[in-house]
C-alpha positions as CSV (number, residue, x, y, z in Angstrom):
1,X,54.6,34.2,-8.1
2,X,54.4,35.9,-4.6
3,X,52.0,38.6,-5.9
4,X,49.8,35.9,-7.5
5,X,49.4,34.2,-4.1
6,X,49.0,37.6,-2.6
7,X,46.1,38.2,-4.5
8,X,44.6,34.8,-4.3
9,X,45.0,35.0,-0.5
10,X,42.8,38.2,-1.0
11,X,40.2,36.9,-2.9
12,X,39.9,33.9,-1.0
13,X,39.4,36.5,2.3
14,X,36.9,38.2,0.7
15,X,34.9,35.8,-0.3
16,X,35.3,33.9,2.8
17,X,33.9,37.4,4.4
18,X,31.2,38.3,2.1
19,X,29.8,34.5,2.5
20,X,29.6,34.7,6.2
21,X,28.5,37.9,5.7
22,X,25.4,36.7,3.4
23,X,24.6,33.8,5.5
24,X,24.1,36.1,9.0
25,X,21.8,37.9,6.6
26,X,20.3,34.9,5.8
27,X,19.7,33.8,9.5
28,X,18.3,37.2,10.4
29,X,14.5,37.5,11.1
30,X,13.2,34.6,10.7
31,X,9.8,33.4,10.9
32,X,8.9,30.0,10.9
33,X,4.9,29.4,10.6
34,X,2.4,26.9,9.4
35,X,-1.2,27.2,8.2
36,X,-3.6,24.7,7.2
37,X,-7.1,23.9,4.9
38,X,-9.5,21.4,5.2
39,X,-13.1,20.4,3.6
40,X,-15.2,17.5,3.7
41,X,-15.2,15.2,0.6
42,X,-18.3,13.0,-0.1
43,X,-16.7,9.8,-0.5
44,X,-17.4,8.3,-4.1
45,X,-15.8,4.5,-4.0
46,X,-16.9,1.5,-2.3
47,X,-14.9,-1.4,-1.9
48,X,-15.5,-5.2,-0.7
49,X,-13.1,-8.5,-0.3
50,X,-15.3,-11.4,-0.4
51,X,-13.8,-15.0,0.0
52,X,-14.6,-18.5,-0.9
53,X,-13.4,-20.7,1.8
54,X,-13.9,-24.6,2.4
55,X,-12.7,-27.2,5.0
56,X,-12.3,-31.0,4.8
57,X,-10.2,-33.6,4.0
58,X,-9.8,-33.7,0.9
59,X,-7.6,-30.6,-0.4
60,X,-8.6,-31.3,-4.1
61,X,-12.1,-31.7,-3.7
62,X,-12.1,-28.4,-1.6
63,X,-9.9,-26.6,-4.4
64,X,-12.2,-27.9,-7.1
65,X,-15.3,-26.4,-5.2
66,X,-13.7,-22.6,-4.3
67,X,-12.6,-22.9,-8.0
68,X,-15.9,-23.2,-8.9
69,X,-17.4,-20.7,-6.8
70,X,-15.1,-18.2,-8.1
71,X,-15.8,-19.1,-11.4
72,X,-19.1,-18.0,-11.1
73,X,-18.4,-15.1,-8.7
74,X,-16.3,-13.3,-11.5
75,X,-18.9,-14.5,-14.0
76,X,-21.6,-13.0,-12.4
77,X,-19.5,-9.9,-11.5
78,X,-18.9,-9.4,-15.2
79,X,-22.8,-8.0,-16.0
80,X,-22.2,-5.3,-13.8
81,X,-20.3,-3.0,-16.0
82,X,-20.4,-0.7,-13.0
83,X,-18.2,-2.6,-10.9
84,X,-14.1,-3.9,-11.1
85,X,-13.7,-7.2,-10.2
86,X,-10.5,-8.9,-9.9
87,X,-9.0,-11.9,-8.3
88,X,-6.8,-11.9,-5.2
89,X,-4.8,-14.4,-2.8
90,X,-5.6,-17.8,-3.1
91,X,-4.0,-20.2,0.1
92,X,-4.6,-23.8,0.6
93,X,-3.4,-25.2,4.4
94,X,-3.2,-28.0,6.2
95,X,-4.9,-28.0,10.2
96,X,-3.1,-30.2,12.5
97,X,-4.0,-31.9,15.8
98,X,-0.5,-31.8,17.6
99,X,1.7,-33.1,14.5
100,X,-0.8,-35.0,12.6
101,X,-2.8,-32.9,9.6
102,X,-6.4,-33.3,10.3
103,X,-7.9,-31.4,7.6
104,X,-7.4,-29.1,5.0
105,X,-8.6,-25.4,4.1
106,X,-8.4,-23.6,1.0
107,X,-9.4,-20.0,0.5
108,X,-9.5,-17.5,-2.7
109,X,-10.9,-13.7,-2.7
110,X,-12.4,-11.5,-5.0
111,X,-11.9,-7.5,-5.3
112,X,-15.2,-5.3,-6.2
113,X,-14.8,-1.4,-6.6
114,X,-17.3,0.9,-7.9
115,X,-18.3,4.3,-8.1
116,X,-21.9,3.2,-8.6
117,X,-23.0,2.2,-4.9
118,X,-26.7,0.4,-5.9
119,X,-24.6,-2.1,-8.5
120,X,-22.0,-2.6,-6.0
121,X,-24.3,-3.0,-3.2
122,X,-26.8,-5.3,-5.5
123,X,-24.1,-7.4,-6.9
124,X,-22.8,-8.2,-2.8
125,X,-26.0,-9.3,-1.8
126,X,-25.8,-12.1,-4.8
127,X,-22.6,-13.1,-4.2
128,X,-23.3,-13.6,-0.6
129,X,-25.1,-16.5,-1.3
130,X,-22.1,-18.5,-1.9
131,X,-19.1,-16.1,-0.4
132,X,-18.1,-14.4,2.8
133,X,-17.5,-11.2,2.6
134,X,-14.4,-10.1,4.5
135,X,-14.3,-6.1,4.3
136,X,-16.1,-3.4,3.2
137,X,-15.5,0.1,3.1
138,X,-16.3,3.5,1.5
139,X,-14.0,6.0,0.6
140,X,-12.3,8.5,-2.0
141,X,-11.2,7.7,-5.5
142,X,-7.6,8.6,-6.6
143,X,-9.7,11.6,-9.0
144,X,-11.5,12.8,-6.6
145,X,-8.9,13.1,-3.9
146,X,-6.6,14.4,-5.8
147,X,-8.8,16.9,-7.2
148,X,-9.8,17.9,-3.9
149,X,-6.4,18.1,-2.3
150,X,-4.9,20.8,-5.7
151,X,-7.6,22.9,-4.3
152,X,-7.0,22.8,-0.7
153,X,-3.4,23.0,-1.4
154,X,-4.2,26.6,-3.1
155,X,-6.3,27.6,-0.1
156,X,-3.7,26.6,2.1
157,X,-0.8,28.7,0.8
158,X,-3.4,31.7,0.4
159,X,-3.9,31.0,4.7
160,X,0.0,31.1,4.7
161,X,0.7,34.3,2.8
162,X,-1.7,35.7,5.6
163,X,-0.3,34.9,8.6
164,X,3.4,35.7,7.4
165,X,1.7,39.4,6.0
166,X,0.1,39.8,9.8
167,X,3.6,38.8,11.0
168,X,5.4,41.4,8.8
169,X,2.7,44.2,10.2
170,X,2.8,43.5,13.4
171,X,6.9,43.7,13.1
172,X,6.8,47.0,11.5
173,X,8.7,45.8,8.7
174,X,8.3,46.6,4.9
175,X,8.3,42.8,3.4
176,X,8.9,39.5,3.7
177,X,10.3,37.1,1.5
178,X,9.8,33.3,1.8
179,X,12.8,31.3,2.4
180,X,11.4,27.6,2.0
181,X,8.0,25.7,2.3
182,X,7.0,22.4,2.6
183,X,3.8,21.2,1.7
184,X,1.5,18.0,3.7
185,X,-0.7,16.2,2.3
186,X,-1.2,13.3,4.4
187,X,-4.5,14.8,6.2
188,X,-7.1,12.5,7.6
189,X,-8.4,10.6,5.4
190,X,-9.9,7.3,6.8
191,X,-11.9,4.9,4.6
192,X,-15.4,3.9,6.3
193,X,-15.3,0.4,7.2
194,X,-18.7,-1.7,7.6
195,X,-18.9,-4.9,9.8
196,X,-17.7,-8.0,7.9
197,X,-20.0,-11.5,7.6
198,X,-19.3,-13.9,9.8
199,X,-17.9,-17.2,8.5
200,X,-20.0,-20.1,7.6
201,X,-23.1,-17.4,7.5
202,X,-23.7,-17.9,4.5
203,X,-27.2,-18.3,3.3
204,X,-29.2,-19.0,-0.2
205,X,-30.9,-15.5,0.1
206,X,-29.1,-12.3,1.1
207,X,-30.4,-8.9,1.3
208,X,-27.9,-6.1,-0.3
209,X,-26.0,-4.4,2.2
210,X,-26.7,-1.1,3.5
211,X,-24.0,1.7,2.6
212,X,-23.8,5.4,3.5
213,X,-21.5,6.9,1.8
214,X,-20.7,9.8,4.1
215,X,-17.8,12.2,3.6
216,X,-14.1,11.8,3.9
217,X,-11.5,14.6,6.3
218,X,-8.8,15.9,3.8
219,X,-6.6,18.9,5.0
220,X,-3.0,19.8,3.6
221,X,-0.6,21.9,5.6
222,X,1.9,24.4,4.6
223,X,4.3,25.2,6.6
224,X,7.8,26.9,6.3
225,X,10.4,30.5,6.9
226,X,9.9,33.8,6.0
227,X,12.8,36.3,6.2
228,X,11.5,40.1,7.3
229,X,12.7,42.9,5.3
């Protein structure tokens, strides 16, 4: 029994050793850099919230009339094969003077996205005639960002490799290995917004509204540790 703890002792010693001994390797040269790509990405989406909104006394005849607008806002929306159109938040709320309710508001939006910019822009200017429009913006499409950010994200790593191989020359040593990376996506990417309308401008004829697509910031970092050799 002695000699079996003996020679557990040992091996529990020497792997004690040749772990500390494997982890000062480990934390021997190390390099910690970072490299980056970017491009410019001609946005492809456009996106608009536009609202029905009344106020007055009466909460169901103000609910029966945005109903009715929205109605015909999605109905209209549906002969432009171009463009996604889908319902959002509908609120109905009481306006008081002190504690007593004066009058009532009700509001419901609508959700267009498109990749075609004259149908989106066409179908707007129609709607605008009997809704507000709250936002509007341009920007990237899940495809296309993605797309562009699998490319960058090769570019990047290629930038990496670099630097780490002009570290290793000007160290005099004979390699490098990479101990980890991480990888960034989250570059900067900002949708275009556009003024919204006014409330209660609202008028029987409204002319499209003018979009510029423009081009989107996407860049993806790598950054991470090399061990010289």
């Amino acid at each position: 029994m002695k000699r079996i703890a003996a020679l557990a002792l040992a091996l529990a010693m020497a792997f004690t050793c040749a772990h500390a001994q494997e982890r000062a390797e480990t934390l021997f040269n190390l390099v910690t850099l970072s490299a980056q790509a970017e491009r410019e990405v001609a946005n492809d989406t456009l996106s608009a919230v536009l609202a029905a909104e009344a106020e007055g006394s009466d909460p169901a005849a103000l609910s029966d009339g945005v109903n009715r607008a929205m109605r015909d806002a999605l109905k209209l929306a549906q002969g432009y094969r171009g463009v996604n159109a889908r319902s959002l938040n509908y609120q109905t709320w009481p306006v008081y003077d002190k504690t007593r309710i004066v009058r009532w508001r009700v509001r419901q939006e609508i959700r267009l996205e498109s990749r075609d910019f004259a149908q989106a822009t066409d179908l707007i200017g129609k709607l605008q005639s009997s809704l507000v429009v709250t936002s509007l913006a341009v920007g990237l499409s899940p495809e296309a960002r993605r797309q562009a950010e699998n490319a960058l994200i090769g570019e990047a790593l290629a930038a990496f490799h670099e630097r780490a191989s002009i570290v290793r020359d000007a160290q005099k040593a004979k390699s490098y290995r990479t101990k980890d990376l991480q990888l960034n996506t989250g570059g900067g990417f900002q949708p275009r917004m556009y003024a919204a309308q006014r409330a209660g401008a609202v008028s029987a004829s409204v002319a499209p509204p003018s979009v510029e697509p423009g081009a989107s910031s996407l860049q993806v970092t790598v950054s991470g540790t090399v061990q010289l050799q």
